[in-house]
Structures are given as structure tokens and as C-alpha cells.
N, C-alpha and C positions, 0 to 999 in steps of 0.2 A: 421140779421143772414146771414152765408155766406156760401156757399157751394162753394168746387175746386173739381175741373173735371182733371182729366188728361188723354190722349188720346197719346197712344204710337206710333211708327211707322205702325204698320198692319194696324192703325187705321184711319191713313191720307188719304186717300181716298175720292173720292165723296158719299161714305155710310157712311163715317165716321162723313165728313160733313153734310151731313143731320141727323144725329144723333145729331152733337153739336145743330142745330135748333131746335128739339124736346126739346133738356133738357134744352135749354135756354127758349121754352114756359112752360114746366115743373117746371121750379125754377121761375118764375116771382115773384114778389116783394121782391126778395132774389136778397144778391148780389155774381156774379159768376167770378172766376177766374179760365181761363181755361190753360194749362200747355200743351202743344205740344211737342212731342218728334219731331225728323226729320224722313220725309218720309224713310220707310223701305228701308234696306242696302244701304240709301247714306251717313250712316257714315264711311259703309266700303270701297266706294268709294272714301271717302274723303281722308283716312290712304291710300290706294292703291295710289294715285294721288301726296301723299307727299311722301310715299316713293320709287317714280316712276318707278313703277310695272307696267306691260303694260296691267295688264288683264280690265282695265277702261280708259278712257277717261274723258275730262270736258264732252265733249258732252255727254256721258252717264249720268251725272247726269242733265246737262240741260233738255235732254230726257226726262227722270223722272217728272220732275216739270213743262215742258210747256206741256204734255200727262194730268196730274191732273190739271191744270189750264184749258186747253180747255174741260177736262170733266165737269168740277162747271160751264163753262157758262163763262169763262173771257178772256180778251186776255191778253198774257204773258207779254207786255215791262214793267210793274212795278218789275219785278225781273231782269230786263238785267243791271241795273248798279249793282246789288249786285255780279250777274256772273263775272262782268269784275274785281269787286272788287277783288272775290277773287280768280281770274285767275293772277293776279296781286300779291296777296299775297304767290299764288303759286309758282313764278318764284324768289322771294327773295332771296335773296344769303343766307340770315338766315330765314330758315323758322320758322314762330311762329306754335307750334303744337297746342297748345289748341285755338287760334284764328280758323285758318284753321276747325278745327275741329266743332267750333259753327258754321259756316253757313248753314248745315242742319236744326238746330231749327229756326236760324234767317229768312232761306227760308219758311219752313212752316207755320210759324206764320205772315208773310206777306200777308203769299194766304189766311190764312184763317182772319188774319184782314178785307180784300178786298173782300172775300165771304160773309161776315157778311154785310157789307155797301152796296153791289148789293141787299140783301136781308132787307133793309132798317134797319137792326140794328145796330145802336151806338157800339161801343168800345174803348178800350183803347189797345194800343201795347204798352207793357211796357217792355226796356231791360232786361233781364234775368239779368243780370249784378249788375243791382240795387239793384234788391229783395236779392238776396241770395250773402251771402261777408261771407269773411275767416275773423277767429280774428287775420291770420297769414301772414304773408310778404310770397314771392316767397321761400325768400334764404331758413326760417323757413321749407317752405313746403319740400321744395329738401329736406334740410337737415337732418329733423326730420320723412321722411314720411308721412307725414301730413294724412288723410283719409275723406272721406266726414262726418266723425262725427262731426267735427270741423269747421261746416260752420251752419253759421244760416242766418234769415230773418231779415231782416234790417226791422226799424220801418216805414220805409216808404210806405210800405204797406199801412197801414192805411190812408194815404193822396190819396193814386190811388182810393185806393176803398172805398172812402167817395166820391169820387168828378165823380165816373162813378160807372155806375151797372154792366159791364161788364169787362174784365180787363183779355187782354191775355198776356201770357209772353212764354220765353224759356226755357224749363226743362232742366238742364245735363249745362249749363255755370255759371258762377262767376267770381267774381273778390276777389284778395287779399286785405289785406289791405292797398300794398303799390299799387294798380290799376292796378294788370295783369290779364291780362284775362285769365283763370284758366277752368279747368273741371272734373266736378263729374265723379269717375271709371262709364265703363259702365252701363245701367238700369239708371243712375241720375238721370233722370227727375221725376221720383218715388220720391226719395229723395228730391228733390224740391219742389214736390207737398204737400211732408208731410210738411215740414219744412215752405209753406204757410199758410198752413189749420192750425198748431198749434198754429201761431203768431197770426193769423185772431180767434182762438180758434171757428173753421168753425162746421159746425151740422151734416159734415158729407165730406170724401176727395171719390172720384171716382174712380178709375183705370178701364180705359176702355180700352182693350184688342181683342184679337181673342179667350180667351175661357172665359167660364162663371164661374169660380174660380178656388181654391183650391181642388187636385185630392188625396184620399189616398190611389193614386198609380199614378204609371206614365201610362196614357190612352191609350200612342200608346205600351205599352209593356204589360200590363195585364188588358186585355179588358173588364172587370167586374168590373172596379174599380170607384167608385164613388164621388160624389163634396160634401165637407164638408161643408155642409150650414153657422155653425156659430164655427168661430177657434177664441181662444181666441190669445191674442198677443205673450206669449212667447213661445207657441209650433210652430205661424204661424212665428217667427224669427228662432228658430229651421228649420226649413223645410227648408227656404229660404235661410238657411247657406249650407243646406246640396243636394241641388240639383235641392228644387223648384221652377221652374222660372218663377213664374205668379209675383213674388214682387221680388223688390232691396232690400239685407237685410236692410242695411240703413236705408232705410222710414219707417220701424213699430215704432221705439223709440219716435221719434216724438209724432207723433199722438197717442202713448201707456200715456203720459207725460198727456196729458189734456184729456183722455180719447174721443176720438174722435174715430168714427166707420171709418173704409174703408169698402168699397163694390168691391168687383171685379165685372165689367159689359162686357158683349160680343156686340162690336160695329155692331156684324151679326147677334145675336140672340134674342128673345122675351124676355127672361131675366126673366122666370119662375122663374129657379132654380140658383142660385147666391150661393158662400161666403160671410158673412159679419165678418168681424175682429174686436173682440171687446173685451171687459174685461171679457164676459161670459166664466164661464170655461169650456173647453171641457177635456176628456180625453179619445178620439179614436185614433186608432193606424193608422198611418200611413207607407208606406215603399215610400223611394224617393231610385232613383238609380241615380246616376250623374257615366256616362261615361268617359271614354278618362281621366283620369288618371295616374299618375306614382308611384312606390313606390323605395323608396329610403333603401337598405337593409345592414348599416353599423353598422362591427361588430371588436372587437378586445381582445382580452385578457387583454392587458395593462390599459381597464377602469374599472376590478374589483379593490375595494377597491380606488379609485384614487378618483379625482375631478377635475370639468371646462373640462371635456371631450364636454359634451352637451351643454355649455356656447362657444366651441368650431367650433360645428359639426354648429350650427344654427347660426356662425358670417358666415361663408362661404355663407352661404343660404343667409343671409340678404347680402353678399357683391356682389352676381349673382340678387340680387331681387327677387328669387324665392320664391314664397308664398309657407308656410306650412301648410298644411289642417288640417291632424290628426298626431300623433307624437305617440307611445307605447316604451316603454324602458325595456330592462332586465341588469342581470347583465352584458352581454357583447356585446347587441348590442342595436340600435336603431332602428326604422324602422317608416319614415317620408311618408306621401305622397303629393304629387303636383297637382295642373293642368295648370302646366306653357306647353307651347304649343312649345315654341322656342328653336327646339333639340340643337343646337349652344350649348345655355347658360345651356343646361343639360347635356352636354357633358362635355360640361368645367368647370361644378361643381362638376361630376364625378372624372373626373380626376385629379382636388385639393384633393378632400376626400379621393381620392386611394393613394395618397404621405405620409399619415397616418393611416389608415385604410384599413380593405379589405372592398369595395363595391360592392354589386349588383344591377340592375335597372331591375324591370319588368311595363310592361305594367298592368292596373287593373283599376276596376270598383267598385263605393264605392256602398252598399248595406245600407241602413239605416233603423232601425225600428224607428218611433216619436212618442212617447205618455208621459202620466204622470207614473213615480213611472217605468220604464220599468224595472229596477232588479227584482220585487217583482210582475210581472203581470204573469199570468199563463197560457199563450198563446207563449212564449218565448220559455221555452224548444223545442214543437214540432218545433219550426223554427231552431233550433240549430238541429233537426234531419234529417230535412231536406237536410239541407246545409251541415252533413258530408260525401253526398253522393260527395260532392264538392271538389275536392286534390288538389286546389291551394288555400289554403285560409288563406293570409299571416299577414292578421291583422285584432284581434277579439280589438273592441273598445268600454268600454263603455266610456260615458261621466261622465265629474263630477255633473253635474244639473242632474243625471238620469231621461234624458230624451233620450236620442240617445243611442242605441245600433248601432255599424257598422262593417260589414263587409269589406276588402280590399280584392276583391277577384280576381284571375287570369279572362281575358278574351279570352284568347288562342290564342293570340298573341305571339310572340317568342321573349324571355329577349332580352336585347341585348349583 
């Protein structure tokens, strides 16, 4: 039997470390595959570096890594040919982004290969590369969008972890199938982990974090809100679509597929009170708030009675790559929302949809309730009376699974 650990950035640490040794004496005679994100915000260092922004340096991320190396007890030259590596890969007239981008995970999973072996235990470092491969070529992926739903775990898994008890690798990298090195949207290595544990058909996948699960509510805005001990799979994909961010949506499907539990664990805390994700059905109500938002307010006369207006309005979106969140339609207008961050490309998708359309863009924050049956629960109204105390309230959504009731609500910010 096989248990995967995954351990995110918060988590790399010298606490975190000595946590992986606890649950490797924890899991003995089991075999363990553990998934390391890269040490916290050196992937944003990584993007700031390539697209050379002056708020980092190399040396800031050396910083990082030889700081964590002399806290475990080691000396740093085992990672300076990887630095030079990819101080080198930086200066390329053509920069590889998803290359550039793995050496975070490929940094962490070094130090703690080499923590593990001062600590006299056996491992295996295994490319992230290997395990997780696209069914899809490069050009495929450009072309068609490709998303990390479309990557799975190579059978070779099963030769690693026949042949070692131990068996780390890199969450968040891959390879296509014509051999690019490739990378899962942000959170990956979640998805990674899943897409282990389901091929390995493991007893149980890990996500060890900084908090101790699933909140049904966000804890730093409504201070009463408490951790859902057991969410079954498709309200905890719900959640995670709509602003949760203890899980990558991504990695529930996996491990939903062979019925495989996730635990959320806190790398800082005793671990009383946990999430566990499983097939058990729950049906408590949750509210997720996902900030920083945009709504997209395009309307005309010309779409009553017509057709290919919204076949229209949504080629523009996918020709800016702006992601669509939630979409409502009437007879004459549409009203889309975003959380694309790069006002450039919301400008300038603005003003293609105003060459046909009147548009307006406000700022706004999406409000969600999650449970099961939400049209028909009877706790609903009073939040609807709540909220008309509320005058910017530009998109009532329900979902078609009625599971998500949402709000698009102003943040009193000024349109632009």
C-alpha cells in the first residue's frame, strides 16, 4: 500500500522538514511518494527574473535556498551547479518559460533529497518529468488550450516505487509527448499529487499546507467560521472553482475516480481538527468570497431576436485569453466576469467589444453560497434580504448543478 504526501510551498521549511520525518516514521512498511511544491514565492521570483522586472534578483532566490539549507544542518554547494544552470538559461536569447519556471521544484526536492540521506534515510529523486506526461504535442497544447486535465501518470511509477520505499519527485512540471518541458496552471503540484496517488491507487493522498482544511467561510473575513471535517468531492470542486484555496481544482477528479480520500494537514499544527475529502456526502452550506474581480457589462439592442451574438462576444475573450468565470444573459445584454489581472489586455478587449457593442467594466467581488439542492434550501431567502441592503449587485447566478448560488457584487471601487 502507498500513501503521497504533498507538501506546498509554506511548507518547505525546517518545520516542514521535520514533519516529512515524522510521517515517513508514521507510514513505515508503506511505500511513500512525496511531491514538493518550490519554496514559497520563488516562483514569483522566477516570472519577475524572466521578465526582467527589477523588484528580484538571482541572488534573492539563492538567498532563499542557501538560508533553508543552513537551517536543516547542510552546506549549500550541492545546489550551485543548478543556480549557474539556470542563471544560464536566463540569459538565452530565447527564454524557455516552463523550463525556467521548474527549477523551484527541482531546487526543493534536491535539499530535501539530501536532508533525507544526512538523516540516514534511503530515497529516490525522481524527475517530475517522467511521472506526469501530456497525451498532447507542444503545438496541440498552444493550439487547442490544452489544460492540466489532459496529463496523466505514466506507468512508470510503478518500477520507482517497487524498487525504493521512498520516492520524491516535483509537483507543477511535465513533459509533452513530443518532450517539452511543460507546466501545470498554478497550485499543480496538487494535481500532480493526485494524478500519483490514483495510478499508485494509494490509501490515502496528503496535502500539507499552513491551514488545517476546508473553511465554510473565509477565516480572515468572518471570524466565526469553521473547518468542515468531512466534504465529500463535488461540493469540495465546487468550492475550489469558486474561491477556495486550500486545493487546485484540478486534483479532486483524480482521486474522486478511485475513490481515494485527501486530508488536508497543517505543517504548523497538532492536526486535531482536519478536512478529509471523500465520497461521504455532505450537504452544509458554505460562502467562499473570491476578490479582485471584473465584470464585463455588454449590451445592445441589435442581439434581440438575432443569433452568434455570444458565439461572438466570447471569440474575443478567448482571442485576449481572458478567462470567463461566470456569464448571465438577457434579451439585450450579457454580463461576463474575469480575474484576469493584466489591465493591458482588459483594456484592449474593451475596446474591441465597444467597436460593436456598448460596454461597461466595473470592479467586484464574487459572493458564493455551496451546498447541495441550494434553489430549494430555506436559509436562502434571508441572505437574499440581507444583500438588498446592497445597490451594486450586478450579477445574481445560479448554477446549473444547483449547487452555487453567486453574487457579483460592487466593491466600491470606481468603474472605469
Amino acid at each position: 500500500m502507498s500513501v503521497v504526501l504533498k507538501f506546498g510551498g509554506s511548507s518547505i521549511t525546517k518545520d516542514g522538514f521535520e514533519t516529512i520525518l515524522n510521517e515517513i516514521e508514521n507510514n513505515k512498511g508503506k511505500k511513500i511518494v512525496i511531491v514538493l511544491s518550490a519554496v514559497y514565492n520563488v516562483t514569483n521570483i522566477l516570472i519577475s527574473l524572466m521578465e526582467r522586472k527589477l523588484n528580484y534578483t538571482i541572488q534573492n532566490l539563492v538567498d532563499i535556498h542557501y538560508k533553508l539549507i543552513e537551517e536543516i544542518g547542510l552546506k549549500h554547494s550541492f545546489i550551485d551547479s543548478l543556480i549557474e544552470e539556470l542563471n544560464k538559461d536566463l540569459y538565452k536569447e530565447k527564454v524557455n518559460k516552463p523550463k525556467i519556471l521548474s527549477y523551484g521544484e527541482l531546487l526543493s526536492t534536491i535539499i530535501l533529497y539530501e536532508y533525507l540521506k544526512k538523516n540516514n534515510i534511503s530515497s529516490s529523486l525522481i524527475d517530475g518529468t517522467e511521472l506526469i506526461r501530456s497525451s498532447f504535442s507542444m503545438k496541440e497544447i498552444i493550439d487547442n488550450s490544452c489544460k492540466s486535465q489532459n496529463f496523466y501518470c505514466d506507468d512508470c511509477i510503478f518500477n520507482y516505487v517497487e524498487k525504493n520505499e521512498i520516492v520524491i519527485t516535483q509537483g507543477f512540471i511535465t513533459k509533452t509527448k513530443d518532450n517539452y518541458i511543460y507546466t501545470l496552471t498554478r497550485g499543480g503540484s496538487d494535481t500532480t499529487a493526485s494524478l500519483i496517488a490514483s495510478k499508485l491507487n494509494s490509501e490515502r493522498l496528503e496535502i500539507w499546507t499552513d491551514v488545517n482544511g476546508v473553511f465554510d467561510a473565509d477565516p480572515n473575513v468572518i471570524k466565526n467560521s469553521n473547518i468542515i471535517n468531512n466534504l465529500d468531492y463535488e461540493l469540495c470542486q465546487e468550492m475550489a472553482g469558486m474561491g477556495a484555496k486550500v486545493l487546485h481544482p484540478y486534483c479532486i477528479r483524480p482521486c474522486q475516480m478511485k475513490n481515494i480520500p485527501i486530508y488536508i494537514k497543517n505543517t504548523y499544527d497538532s492536526n486535531n481538527n482536519n478536512t478529509i475529502i471523500s465520497s461521504e456526502y455532505n450537504n452544509k452550506l458554505s460562502l467562499m468570497l473570491d476578490r479582485g474581480n471584473k465584470v464585463f457589462n455588454i449590451t445592445s439592442l441589435n442581439m434581440w431576436n438575432d443569433y452568434g451574438f455570444v458565439a461572438d462576444i466570447f471569440l474575443k475573450f478567448k482571442n485576449y485569453s481572458i478567462d470567463i468565470n461566470i456569464i448571465t444573459t438577457s434579451q439585450y445584454s450579457v454580463l461576463a466576469t474575469t480575474k484576469e489581472e493584466d489591465e493591458d489586455k482588459i483594456m484592449s478587449l474593451k475596446e474591441e467589444l465597444s467597436r460593436h457593442y456598448d460596454v461597461s467594466l466595473f470592479n467586484c467581488d464574487l459572493i458564493s453560497i455551496i451546498g447541495r439542492d441550494i434553489i430549494q434550501n430555506k436559509k436562502i431567502p434571508h441572505l437574499f434580504e440581507k444583500l438588498n441592503n446592497h445597490d451594486k449587485i450586478y450579477i445574481t447566478h445560479f448554477s446549473s448543478n444547483n449547487m452555487c448560488l453567486t453574487f457579483a457584487i460592487s466593491n466600491e471601487i470606481s468603474a472605469y
